[in-house]
N, C-alpha and C positions, 0 to 999 in steps of 0.2 A: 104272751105265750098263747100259742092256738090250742083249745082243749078240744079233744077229742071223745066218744066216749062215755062213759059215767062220773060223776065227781065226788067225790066222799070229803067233806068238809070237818075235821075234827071239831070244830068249836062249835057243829050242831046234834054233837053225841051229849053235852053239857056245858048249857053256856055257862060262861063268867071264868075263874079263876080254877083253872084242871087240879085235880089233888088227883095219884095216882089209883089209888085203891076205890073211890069211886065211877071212875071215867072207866077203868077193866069191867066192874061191876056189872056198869053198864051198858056194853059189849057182850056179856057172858051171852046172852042169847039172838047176838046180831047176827044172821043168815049168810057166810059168807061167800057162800058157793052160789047166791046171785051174781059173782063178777066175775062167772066161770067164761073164759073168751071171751073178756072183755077189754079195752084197753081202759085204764080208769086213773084220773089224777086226783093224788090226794094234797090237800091244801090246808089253808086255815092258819091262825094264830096260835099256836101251842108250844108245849117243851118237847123238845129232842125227844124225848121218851115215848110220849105218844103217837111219835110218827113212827117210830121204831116198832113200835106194838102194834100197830091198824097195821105197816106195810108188812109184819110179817105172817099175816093173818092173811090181806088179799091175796100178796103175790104167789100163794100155792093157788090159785083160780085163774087168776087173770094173766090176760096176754101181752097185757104191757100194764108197768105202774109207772106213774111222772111225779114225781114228788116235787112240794112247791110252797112255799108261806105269802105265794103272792105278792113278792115285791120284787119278783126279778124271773128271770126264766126258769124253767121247771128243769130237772134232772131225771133223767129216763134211766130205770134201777132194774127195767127187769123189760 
């Protein structure tokens, strides 16, 4: 998949094994309105949930989001 853009990699908001109430925790003060206009793919090893929750956070900013676990082509969501 050709990335374009910025990359927000879920599994560098907390490595190892995601529990959900941490990994949000973690985020509470993540800046999201840096991927205002921006086209940005979100990737990484995680659970359903977690992409569920970063991409509805960027996709009010950003210009395009590709959603991706990196083992196959990305999905263009917005």
């Amino acid at each position: 998949m050709a990335e374009t853009g910025v990359k927000f990699d879920l599994g560098e908001v907390l490595p190892g094994l995601l529990q959900e109430a941490p990994f949000k925790q973690a985020l509470e003060g993540h800046d999201w309105t840096q991927y205002r206009g921006q086209d940005v793919t979100l990737t990484g090893c995680a659970p359903l949930w977690a992409y569920v929750y970063v991409a509805s956070r960027i996709a009010q900013h950003a210009a395009g989001l590709v959603v991706t676990d990196g083992s196959e082509e990305g999905v263009r969501v917005k």
